[in-house]
N, C-alpha and C positions, 0 to 999 in steps of 0.2 A: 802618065804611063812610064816613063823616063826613071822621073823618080823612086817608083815604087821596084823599076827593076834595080836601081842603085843599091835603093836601100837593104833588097835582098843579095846583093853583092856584098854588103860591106856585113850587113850581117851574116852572112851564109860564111863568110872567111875569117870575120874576125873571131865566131864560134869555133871553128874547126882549131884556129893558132891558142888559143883561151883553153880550150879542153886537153891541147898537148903540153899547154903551161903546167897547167894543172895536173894531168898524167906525169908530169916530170915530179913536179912536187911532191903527189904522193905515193910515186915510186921512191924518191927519196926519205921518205918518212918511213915507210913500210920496210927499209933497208933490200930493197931490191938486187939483185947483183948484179952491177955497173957494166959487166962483160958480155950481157945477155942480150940477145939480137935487140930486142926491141926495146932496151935503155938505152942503147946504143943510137936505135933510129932518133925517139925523143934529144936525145946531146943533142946528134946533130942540128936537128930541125930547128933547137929555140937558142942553142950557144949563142947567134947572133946577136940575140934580143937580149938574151939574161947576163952573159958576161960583161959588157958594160957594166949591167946596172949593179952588179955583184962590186965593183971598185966602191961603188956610193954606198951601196946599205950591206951592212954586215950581216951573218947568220943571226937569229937568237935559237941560244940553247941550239939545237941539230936540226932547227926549222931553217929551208931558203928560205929567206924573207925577201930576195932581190928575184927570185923565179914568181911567189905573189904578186908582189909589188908591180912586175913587168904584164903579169897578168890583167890585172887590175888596169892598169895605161891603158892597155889596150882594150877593155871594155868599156872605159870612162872615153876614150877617143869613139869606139866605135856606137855607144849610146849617144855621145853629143852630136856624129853627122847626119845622125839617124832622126835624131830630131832637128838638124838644121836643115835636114831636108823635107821635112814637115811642112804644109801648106799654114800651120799655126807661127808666128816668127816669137822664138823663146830671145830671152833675155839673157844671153849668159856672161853677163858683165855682174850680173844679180848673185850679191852673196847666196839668198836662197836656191836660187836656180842652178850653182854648184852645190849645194850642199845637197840637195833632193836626187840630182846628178850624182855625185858620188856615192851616195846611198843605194841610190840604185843599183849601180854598178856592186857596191857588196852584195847586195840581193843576188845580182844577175852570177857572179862569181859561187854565192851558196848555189843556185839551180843547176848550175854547168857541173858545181862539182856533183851534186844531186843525180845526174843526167851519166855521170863518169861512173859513182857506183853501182845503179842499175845497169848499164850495158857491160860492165863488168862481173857482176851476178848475171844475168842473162846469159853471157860467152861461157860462163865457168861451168853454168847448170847445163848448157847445152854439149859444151866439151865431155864434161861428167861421162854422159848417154854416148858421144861419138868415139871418142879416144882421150881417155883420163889418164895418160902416157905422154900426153904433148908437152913439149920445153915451156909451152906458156903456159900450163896450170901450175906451179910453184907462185910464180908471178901474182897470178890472179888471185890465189890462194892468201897473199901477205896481201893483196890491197880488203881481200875481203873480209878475210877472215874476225876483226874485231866488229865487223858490224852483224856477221851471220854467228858469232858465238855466241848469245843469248836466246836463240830462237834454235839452237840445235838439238836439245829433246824434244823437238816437231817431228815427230821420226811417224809413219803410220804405214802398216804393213811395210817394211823395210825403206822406203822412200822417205826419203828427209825434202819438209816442208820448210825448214829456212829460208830458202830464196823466197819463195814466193810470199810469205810473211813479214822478208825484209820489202818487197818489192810494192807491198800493198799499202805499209806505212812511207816508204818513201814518197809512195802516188798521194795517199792523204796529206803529207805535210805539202806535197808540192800543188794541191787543191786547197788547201784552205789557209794555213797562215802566211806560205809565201804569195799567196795571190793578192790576199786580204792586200799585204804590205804594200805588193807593186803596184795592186790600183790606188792604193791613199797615197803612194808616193807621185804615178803620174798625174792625180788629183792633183796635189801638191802644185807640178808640175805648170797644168793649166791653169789654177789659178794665178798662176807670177805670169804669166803670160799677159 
């Protein structure tokens, strides 16, 4: 019992710090503006974690690669206590047993970002209906807009069906080949065990 509430501890937190890595990231790809309350909240919340690692790894091209990177730690941390607290005892001295680990972790980093642009479609379509005037739709607008521009002559009686067609494919890839992955990968997993 112990454990299973740990483990939804470390998980439940190291998801929430992972998804504002990642909101930082690609507020910064989307060229967000830096002045704006809520780039603002992001600096603050990950400066601690990504400035360091910013000394060690450089940009490429206008990507952080040190706001990833700190990402990525921290789901390969928080995947390994997750299974060291597992009733199964993993081997993680076991080249494979990092590699299947880290692999995962890129999986787990595509689902969160996965997770970042639906609930960002989600706020935007629902702002849309409440107040399409607010300081955060600009915002929402540059993280979404290259993945809702291909599905925007979905137009039917004046209502644009982008969201929900980006929302539907996201839900498919996140049902069939990222699952496929993640169970061949804890397959993996159990048998180095």
């Amino acid at each position: 019992m112990i454990f299973e509430t740990l483990q939804f501890l470390i998980k439940t937190l190291s998801d929430l710090f992972v998804l504002v890595l990642l909101l930082r990231f690609y507020l910064q790809v989307a060229h967000a503006p830096f002045r704006h309350p809520l780039c603002q909240f992001v600096m603050a919340v990950t400066n601690f974690a990504v400035l360091p690692m910013r000394r060690v790894v450089p940009s490429f091209r206008s990507y952080d690669m040190a706001t990833l990177l700190t990402a990525w730690f921290v789901g390969m941390i928080a995947n390994a206590l997750v299974l060291a607290l597992n009733p199964l005892p993993y081997n993680f001295a076991a080249p494979q047993t990092l590699l299947a680990l880290a692999l995962l972790t890129v999986l787990y980093l595509f689902k969160q970002s996965l997770f970042l642009l639906m609930g960002a479609v989600i706020v935007q379509a629902v702002m849309s209906w409440i107040n399409p005037y607010n300081p955060l739709a600009p915002i929402l607008d540059s993280l979404t807009r290259p993945y809702l521009r291909p599905f925007r002559r979905a137009v039917v009686g004046g209502v644009d069906l982008s969201p929900i067609i980006l929302f539907l494919i996201i839900q498919v890839i996140l049902m069939l080949p990222v699952r496929l992955l993640e169970s061949g990968l804890l397959m993996q997993l159990k048998i180095l065990v």
